[in-house]
Backbone as ProteinMPNN parsed JSONL, in Angstrom:
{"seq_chain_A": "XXXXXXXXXXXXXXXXXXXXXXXXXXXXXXXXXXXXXXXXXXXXXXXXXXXXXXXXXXXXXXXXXXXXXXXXXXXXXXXX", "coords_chain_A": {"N_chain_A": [[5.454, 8.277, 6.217], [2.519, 8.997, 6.746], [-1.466, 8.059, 5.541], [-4.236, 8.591, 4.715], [-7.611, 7.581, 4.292], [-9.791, 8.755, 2.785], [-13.441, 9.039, 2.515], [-15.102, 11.017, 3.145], [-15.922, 14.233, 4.153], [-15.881, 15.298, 7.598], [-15.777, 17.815, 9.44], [-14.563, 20.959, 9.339], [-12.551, 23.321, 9.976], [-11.033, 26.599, 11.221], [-8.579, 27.454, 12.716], [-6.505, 29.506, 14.697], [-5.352, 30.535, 12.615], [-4.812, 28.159, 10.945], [-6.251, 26.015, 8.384], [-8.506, 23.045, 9.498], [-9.039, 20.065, 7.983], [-11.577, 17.512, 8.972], [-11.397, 14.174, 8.374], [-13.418, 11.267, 7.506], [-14.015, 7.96, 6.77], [-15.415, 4.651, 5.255], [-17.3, 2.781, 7.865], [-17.636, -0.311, 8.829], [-20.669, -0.354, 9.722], [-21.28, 1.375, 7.479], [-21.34, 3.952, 7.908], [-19.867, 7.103, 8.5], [-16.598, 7.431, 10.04], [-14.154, 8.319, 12.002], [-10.805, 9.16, 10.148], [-8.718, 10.709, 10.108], [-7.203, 13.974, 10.267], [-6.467, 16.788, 8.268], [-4.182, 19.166, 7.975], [-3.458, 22.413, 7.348], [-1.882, 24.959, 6.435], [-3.074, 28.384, 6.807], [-2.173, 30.091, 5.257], [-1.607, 28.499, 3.064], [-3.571, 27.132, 2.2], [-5.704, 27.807, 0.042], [-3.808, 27.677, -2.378], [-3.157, 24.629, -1.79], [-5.627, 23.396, -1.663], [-6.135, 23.89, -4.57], [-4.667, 22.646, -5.877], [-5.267, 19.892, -5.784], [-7.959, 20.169, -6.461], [-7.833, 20.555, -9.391], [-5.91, 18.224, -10.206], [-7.711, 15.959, -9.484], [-9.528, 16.779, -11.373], [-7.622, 16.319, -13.918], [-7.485, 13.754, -13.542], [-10.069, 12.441, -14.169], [-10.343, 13.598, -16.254], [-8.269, 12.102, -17.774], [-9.172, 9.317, -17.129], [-11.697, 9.423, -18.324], [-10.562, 9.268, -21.4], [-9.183, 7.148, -21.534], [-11.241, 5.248, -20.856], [-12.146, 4.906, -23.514], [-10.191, 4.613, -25.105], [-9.53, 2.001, -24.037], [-11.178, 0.612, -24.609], [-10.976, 0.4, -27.134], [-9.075, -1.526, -26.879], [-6.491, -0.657, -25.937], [-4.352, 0.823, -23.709], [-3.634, 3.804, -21.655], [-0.654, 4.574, -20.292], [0.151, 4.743, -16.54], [1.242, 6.821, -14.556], [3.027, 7.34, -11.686]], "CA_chain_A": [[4.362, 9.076, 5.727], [0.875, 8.439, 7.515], [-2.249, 7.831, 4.712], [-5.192, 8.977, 5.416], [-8.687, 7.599, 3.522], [-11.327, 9.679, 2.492], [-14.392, 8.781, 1.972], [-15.577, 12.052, 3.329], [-15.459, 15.115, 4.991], [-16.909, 15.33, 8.645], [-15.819, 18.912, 9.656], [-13.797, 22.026, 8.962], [-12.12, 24.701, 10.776], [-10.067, 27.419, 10.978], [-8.469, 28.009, 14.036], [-5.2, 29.877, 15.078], [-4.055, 30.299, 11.061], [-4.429, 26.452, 10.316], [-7.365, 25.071, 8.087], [-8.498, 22.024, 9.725], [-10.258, 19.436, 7.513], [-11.548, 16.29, 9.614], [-11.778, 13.302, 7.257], [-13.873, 10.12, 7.563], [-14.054, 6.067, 5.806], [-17.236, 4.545, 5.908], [-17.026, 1.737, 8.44], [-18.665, -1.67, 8.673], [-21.771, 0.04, 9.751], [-22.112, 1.967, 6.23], [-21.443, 5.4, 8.354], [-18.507, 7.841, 8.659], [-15.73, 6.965, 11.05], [-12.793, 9.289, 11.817], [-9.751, 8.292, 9.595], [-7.537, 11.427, 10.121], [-7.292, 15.185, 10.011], [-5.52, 17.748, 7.395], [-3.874, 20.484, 9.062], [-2.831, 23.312, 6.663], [-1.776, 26.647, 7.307], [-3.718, 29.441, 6.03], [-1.678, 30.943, 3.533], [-1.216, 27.53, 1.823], [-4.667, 26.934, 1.752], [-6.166, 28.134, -1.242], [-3.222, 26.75, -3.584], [-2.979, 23.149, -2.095], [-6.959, 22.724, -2.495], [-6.517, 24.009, -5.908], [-3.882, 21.613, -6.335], [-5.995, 19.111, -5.675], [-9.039, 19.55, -7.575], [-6.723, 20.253, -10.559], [-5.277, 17.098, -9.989], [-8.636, 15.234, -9.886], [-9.802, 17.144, -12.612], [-6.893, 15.802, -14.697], [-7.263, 12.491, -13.304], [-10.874, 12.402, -14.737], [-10.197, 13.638, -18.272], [-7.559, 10.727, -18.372], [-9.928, 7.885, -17.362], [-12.52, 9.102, -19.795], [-9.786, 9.106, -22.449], [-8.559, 5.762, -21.341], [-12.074, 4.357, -21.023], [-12.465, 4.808, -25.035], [-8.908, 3.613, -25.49], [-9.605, 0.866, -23.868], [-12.085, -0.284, -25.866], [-10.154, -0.179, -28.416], [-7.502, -2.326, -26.624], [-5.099, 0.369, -25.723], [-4.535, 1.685, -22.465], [-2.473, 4.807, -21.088], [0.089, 4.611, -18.888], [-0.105, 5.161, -15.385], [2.237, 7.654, -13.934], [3.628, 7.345, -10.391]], "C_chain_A": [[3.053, 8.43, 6.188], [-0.261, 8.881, 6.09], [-3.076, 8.082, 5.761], [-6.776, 8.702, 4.538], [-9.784, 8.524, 3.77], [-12.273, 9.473, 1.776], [-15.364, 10.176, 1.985], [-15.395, 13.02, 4.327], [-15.967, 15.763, 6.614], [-16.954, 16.947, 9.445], [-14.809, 19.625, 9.082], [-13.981, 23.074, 9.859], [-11.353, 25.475, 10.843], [-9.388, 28.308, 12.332], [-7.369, 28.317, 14.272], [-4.41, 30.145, 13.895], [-4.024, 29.045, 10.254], [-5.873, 25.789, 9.981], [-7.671, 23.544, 8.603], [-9.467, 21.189, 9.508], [-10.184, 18.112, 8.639], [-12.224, 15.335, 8.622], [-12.639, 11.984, 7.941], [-13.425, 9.038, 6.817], [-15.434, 5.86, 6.322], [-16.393, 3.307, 6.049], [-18.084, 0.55, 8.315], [-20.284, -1.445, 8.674], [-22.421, 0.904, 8.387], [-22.082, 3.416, 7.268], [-19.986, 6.084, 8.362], [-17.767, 7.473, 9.861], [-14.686, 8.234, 11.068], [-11.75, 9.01, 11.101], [-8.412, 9.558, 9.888], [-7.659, 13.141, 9.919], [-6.331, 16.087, 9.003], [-5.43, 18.706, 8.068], [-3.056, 21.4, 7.489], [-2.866, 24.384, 6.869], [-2.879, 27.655, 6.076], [-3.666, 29.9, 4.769], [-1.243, 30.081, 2.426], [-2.772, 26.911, 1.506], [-5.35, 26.992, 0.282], [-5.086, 27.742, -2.216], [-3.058, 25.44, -3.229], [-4.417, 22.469, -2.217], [-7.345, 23.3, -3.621], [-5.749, 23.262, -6.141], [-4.393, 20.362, -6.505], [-7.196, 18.933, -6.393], [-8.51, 20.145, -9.08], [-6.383, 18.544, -11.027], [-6.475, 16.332, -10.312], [-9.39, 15.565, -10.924], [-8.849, 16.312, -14.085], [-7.032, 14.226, -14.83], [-8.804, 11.764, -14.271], [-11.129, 12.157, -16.027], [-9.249, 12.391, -18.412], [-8.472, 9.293, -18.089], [-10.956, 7.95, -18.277], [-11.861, 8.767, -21.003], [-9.224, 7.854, -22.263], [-9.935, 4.984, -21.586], [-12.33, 4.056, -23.134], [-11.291, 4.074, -26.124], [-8.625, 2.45, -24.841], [-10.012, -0.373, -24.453], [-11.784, -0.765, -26.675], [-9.012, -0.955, -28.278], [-6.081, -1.55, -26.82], [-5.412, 1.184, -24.918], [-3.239, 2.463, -22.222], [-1.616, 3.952, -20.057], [-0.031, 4.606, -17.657], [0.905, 5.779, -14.56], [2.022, 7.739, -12.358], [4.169, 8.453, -10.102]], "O_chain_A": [[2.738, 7.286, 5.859], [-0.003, 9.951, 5.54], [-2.976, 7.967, 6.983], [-7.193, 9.756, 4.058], [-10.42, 8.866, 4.766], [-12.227, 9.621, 0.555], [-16.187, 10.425, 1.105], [-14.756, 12.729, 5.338], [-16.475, 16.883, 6.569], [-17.998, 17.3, 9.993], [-14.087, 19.02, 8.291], [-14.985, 23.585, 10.355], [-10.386, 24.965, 10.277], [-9.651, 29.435, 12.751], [-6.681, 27.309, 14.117], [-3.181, 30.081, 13.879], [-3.415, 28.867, 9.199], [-6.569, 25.205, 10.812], [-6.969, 22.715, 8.024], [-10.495, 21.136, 10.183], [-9.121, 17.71, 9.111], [-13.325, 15.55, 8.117], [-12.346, 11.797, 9.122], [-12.382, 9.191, 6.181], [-16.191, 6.369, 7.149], [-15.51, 2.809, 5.351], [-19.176, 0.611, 7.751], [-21.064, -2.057, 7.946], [-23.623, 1.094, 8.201], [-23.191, 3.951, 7.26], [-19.006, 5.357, 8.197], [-18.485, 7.166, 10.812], [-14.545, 8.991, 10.108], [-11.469, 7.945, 11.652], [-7.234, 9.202, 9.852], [-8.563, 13.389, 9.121], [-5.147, 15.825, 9.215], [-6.346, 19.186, 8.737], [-2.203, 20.872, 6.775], [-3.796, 24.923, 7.469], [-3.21, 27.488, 4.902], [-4.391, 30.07, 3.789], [-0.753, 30.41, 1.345], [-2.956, 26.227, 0.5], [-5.38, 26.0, -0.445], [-5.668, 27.338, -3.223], [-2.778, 24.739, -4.201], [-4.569, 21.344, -2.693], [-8.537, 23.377, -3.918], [-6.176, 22.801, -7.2], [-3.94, 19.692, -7.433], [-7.533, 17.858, -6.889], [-9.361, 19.902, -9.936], [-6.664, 17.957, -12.071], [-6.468, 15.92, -11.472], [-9.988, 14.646, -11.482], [-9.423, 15.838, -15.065], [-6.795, 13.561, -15.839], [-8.666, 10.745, -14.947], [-11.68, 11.283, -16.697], [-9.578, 11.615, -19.308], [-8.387, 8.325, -18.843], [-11.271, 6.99, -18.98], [-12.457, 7.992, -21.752], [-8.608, 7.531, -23.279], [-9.907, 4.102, -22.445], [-12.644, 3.008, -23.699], [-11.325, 3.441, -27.179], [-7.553, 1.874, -25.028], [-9.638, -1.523, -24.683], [-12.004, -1.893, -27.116], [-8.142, -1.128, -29.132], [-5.072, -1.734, -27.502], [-6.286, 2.047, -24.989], [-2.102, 2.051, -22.453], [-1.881, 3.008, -19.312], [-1.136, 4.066, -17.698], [1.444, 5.01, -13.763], [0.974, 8.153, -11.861], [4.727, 8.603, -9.015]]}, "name": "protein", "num_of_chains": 1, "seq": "XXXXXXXXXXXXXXXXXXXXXXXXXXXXXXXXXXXXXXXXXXXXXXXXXXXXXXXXXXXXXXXXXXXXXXXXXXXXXXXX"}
């Protein structure tokens, strides 16, 4: 499985049926670098980038809810 960091997003396109995000990292210089591209087809588009900010949505509400249960010396889980 190839990883791919994202620090950010440097283009987008849609060419032949296949959304194509181009991702960045910020490199030594403090600027965007290339790190990798997302290729997704069309018709999966719109549910795997709702899957995704779902996902970070969820991920959110659990670190605020962890940050307060932390405090109190009790932390969630962390699911794999």
């Amino acid at each position: 499985m190839t990883q791919i960091l994202v620090d950010g997003v440097t283009y987008v396109s849609f060419i032949n049926g296949i959304l194509r995000i181009e991702c960045g990292s910020v490199g030594r210089d403090g600027k965007l670098t290339p790190s990798g591209t997302l290729l997704i087809p069309g018709a999966k588009a719109g549910p795997v980038l709702q899957s995704i900010a779902d996902a970070a949505k969820e991920l959110g509400k659990r670190q605020r809810e962890g940050a307060g249960k932390a405090a109190e010396g009790q932390v969630p889980p962390v699911e794999h």
